[in-house]
C-alpha positions in Angstrom: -25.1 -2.6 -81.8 -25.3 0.1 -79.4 -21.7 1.6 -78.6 -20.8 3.0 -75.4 -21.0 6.7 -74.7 -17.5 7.3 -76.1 -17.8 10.7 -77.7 -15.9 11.6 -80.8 -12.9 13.3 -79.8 -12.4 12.4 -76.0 -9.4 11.2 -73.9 -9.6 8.1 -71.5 -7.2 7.2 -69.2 -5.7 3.7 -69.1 -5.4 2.2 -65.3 -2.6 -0.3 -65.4 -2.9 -3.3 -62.8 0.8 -3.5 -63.5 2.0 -0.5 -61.8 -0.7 0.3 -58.5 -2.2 -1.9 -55.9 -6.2 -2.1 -56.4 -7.5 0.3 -54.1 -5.2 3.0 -55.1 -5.9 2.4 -58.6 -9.4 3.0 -58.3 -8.8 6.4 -56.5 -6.4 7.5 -59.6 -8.9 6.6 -62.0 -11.8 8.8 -60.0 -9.0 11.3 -60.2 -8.8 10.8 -63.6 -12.3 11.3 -64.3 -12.8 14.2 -62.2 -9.2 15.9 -64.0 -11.5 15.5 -67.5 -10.8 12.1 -68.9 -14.0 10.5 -70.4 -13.3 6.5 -70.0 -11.1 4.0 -68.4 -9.3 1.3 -69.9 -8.0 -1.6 -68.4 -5.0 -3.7 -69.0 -5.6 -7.5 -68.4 -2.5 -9.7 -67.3 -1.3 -12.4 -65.5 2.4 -10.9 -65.3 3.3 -7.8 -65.1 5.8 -6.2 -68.1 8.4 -5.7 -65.2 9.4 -7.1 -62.2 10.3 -3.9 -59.8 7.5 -2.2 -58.0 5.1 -4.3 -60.1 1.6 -5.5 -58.7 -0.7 -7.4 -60.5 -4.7 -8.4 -59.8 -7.6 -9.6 -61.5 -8.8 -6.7 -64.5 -12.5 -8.1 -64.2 -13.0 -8.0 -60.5 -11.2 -4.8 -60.4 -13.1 -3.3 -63.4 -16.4 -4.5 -61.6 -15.5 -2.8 -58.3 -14.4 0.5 -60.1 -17.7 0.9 -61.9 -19.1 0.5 -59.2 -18.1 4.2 -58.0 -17.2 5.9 -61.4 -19.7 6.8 -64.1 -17.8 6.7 -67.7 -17.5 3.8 -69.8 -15.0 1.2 -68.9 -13.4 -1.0 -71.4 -10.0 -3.9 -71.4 -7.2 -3.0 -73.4 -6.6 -6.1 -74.1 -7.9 -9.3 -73.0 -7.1 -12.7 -74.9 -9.8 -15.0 -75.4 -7.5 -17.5 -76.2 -6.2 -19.9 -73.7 -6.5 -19.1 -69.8 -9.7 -17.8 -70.6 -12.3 -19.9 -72.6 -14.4 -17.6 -74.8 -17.5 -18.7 -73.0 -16.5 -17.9 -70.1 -15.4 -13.9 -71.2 -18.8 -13.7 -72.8 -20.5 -14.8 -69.6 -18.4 -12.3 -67.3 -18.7 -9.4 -69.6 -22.6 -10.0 -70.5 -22.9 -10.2 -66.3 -20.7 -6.4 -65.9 -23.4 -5.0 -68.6 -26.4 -6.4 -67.0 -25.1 -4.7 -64.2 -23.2 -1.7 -65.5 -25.3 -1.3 -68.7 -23.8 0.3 -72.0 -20.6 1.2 -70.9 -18.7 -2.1 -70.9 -16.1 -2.5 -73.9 -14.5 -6.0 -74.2 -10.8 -5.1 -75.9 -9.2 -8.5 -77.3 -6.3 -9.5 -78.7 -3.9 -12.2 -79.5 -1.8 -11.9 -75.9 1.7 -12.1 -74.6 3.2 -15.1 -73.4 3.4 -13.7 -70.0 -0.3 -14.3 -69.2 -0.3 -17.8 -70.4 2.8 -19.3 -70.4 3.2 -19.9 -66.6 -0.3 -21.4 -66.7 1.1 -24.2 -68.5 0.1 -23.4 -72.0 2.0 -23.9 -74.8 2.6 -20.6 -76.9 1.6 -20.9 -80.1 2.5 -19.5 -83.4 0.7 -16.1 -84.3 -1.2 -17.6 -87.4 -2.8 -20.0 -84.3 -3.4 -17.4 -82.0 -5.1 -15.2 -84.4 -7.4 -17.9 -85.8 -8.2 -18.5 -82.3 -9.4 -14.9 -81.6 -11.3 -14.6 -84.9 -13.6 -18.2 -83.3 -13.6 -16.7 -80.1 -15.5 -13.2 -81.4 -17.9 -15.8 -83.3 -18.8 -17.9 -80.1 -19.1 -14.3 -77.8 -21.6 -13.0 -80.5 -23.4 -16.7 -81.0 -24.3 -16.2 -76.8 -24.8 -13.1 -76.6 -27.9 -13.5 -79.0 -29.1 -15.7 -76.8 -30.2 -19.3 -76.8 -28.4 -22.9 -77.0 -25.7 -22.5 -79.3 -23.8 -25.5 -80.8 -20.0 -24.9 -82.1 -17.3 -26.8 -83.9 -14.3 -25.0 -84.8 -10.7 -25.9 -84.8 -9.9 -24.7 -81.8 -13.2 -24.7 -79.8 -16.8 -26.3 -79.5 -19.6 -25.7 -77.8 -22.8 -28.7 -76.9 -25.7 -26.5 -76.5 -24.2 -23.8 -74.3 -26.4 -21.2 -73.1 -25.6 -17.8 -71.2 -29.1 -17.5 -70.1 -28.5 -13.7 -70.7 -28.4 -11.7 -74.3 -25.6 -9.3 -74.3 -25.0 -6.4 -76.7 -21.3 -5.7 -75.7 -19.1 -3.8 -78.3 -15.6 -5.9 -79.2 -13.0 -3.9 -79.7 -9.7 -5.8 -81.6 -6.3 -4.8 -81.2 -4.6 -4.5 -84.6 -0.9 -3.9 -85.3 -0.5 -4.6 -88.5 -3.2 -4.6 -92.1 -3.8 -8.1 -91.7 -5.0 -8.2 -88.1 -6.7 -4.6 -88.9 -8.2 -6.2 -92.1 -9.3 -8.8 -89.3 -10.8 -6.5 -87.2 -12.9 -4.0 -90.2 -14.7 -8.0 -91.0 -15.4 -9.4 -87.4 -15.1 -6.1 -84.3 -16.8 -3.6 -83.6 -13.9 -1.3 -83.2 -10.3 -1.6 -83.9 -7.7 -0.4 -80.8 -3.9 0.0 -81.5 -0.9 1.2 -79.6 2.6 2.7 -80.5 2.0 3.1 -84.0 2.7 6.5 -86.0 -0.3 8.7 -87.2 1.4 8.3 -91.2 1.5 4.3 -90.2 -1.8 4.0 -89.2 -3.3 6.5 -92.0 -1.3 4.8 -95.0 -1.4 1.3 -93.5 -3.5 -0.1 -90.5 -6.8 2.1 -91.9 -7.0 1.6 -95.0 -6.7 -2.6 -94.1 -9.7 -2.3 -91.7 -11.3 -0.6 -94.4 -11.2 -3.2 -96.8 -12.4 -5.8 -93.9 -15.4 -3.8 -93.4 -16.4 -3.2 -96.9 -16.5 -7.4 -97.1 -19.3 -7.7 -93.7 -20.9 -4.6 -95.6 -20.1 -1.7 -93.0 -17.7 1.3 -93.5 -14.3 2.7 -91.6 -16.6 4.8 -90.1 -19.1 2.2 -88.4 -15.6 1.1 -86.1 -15.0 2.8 -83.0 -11.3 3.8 -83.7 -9.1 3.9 -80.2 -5.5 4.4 -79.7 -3.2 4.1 -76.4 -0.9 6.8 -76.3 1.7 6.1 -73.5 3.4 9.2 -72.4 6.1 10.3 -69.2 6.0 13.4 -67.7 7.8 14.9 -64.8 9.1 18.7 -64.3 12.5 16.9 -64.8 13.1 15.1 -67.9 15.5 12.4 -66.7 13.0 11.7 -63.9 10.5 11.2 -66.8 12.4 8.6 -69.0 12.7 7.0 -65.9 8.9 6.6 -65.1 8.7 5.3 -69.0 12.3 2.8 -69.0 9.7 0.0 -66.9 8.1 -0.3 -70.6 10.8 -0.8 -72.4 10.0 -4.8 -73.3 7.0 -3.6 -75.1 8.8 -2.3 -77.9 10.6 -5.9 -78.8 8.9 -7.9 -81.2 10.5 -11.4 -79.0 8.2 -10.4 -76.4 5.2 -11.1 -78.6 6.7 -13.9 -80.6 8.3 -16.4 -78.0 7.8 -18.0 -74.8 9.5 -15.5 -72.0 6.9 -14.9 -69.7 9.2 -14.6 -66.4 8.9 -10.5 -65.3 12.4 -10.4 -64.1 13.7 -11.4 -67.8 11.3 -9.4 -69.8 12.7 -6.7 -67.7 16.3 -7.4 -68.2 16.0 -8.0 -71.9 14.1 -4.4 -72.0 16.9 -2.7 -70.0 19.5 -4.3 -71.9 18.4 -3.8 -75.5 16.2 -0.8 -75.6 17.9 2.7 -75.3 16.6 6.0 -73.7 16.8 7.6 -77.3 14.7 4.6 -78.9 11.9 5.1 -75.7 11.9 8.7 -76.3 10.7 8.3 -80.0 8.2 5.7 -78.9 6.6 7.4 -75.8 5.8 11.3 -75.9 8.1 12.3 -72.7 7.8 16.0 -71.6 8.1 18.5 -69.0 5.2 20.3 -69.9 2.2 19.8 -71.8 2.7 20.9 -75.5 4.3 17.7 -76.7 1.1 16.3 -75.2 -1.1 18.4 -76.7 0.5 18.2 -80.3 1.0 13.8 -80.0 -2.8 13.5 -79.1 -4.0 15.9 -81.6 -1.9 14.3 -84.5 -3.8 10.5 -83.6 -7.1 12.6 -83.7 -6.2 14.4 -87.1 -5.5 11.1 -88.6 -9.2 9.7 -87.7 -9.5 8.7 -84.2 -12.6 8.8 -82.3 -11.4 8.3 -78.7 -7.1 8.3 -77.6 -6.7 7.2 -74.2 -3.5 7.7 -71.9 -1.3 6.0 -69.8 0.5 8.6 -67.5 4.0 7.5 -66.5 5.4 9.6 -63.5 6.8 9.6 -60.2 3.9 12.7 -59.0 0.6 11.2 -59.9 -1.3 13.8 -59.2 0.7 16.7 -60.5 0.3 14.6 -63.4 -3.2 14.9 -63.0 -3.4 18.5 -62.6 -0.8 19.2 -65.6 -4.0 17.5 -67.8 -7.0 18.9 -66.1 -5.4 22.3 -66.1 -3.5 22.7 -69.6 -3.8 19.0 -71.7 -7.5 18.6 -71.6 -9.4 21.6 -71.6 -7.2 21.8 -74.9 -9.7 19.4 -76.6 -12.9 20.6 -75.2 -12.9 24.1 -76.6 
């Protein structure tokens, strides 16, 4: 399977739907690309994490659009073939963006939050469900993407002679959290992606897990594309800058993965209420400057990342921007 030009070693930025209406999100992420950053990811909801300030839109249509005018490999981080949207119908929309776009589409998947199906009047099933459901859906993308009427009967899904009437050769990329998820990943994806893990976690843990999946479907760790999100806040003041990252506070409770809340204005509450600015700060790099930058991105690389990609929380945008195409990113391309 032919990856997307990702290079070993590059930064992408993440463009979050949550936090900017559409058109000005597509001007940050040419801004983005033009500062040095080498790919955009997208987050795919149908809630926002908070309720204040938040927007929210369509990732697909928006990812379309932005390709559209910006030439680096896009890719959704995650999207959750689960329950709002049929794995069909993701492998139809993301074989359509690469017939279009060509090799720089990445499909990013994962199990989900409860916020994106929830007020769609799913049920929210246990993890165990939810993950057997992703590991079908990755078998019934692949099965269309080769082309041809494809019959399916799973537990969760079939398919009566469904045909895309387009092959597809677009890379999966599997969030992991934990070594049996990331053993998931090293049997079935092309890639594993992760978030808010340490470098020593992911080295002693998550790694060697996907390693052992790999070795059963015959590949190596090294045949994955490897991508973490690093979220980090910046602002010349550092009380401004823990409060650009306190929004994201609900993503560091386990109940927001594990039970039904799906209402913004609660996630948002709980996260206020039970998450300190001590326990965000060891979380989320949150600077004034760049080294802590430098030396958080540079630690995920040394511990075997191909490609980290960022999420800039600030109240300046673009002397955000400027702070990493002046002194964060030329860092990496010496």
């Amino acid at each position: 399977m032919p990856l997307p030009i990702i290079k070993k070693g590059s930064i992408g930025f993440n463009a979050c739907p949550d936090m900017v209406e559409p058109k000005r999100l597509i001007s940050l992420s040419k801004l983005a690309v033009r500062a040095g950053f080498e790919a955009v990811w997208v987050s795919d909801h149908f809630h926002p994490w908070f309720d204040t300030n938040a927007t929210e839109y369509h990732t697909w249509v928006w990812m379309s659009a932005a390709m559209q005018e910006i030439d680096v490999p896009f890719g959704t981080a995650v999207t959750a073939p689960l329950l709002r949207y049929h794995p069909a119908i993701v492998a139809q929309a993301f074989a359509t963006m690469e017939a279009l776009f060509g090799h720089r589409v990445i499909l990013g998947i994962g199990t989900g939050e409860a916020m994106n199906e929830v007020p769609l009047g799913y049920p929210w099933p246990k993890y165990a469900e939810r993950r057997d459901r992703l590991i079908e859906s990755v078998q019934i993308m692949k099965k269309l993407w080769n082309g041809g009427f494809v019959d399916f009967v799973g537990r969760y899904y079939e398919l009566n002679g469904a045909n895309l009437y387009m092959k597809a050769d677009v890379p999966i990329v599997m969030s992991a959290m934990g070594p049996k998820m990331a053993k998931i990943v090293g049997v079935y994806g092309d890639g594993l992606i992760t978030s808010g893990k340490t470098p020593d976690y992911i080295s002693r843990v998550l790694f060697p897990a996907a390693r052992e999946g790999a070795k059963e479907s015959d590949r190596s760790l090294e045949d994955l594309l490897k991508v973490v999100e690093v979220d980090i806040a910046y602002d010349r003041d550092y009380d401004r800058a823990v409060k650009a990252a306190r929004k994201w506070a609900a993503t560091l409770l386990d109940e927001m993965f594990n039970t039904e809340i799906s209402d913004p204005r609660e996630i948002e509450k709980r996260g206020n209420e039970k998450v300190t600015d001590k326990q965000l700060a060891e979380v989320y790099p949150i600077a004034t400057d760049e080294d802590e930058f430098i030396s958080r991105i540079e630690e995920y690389f040394k511990c075997g990342f191909d490609h980290v990609y960022l999420q800039l929380n600030t109240f300046d945008d673009e002397s955000a921007m400027e702070l990493f195409r002046t002194r964060v990113l030329p860092y990496f391309k010496r």
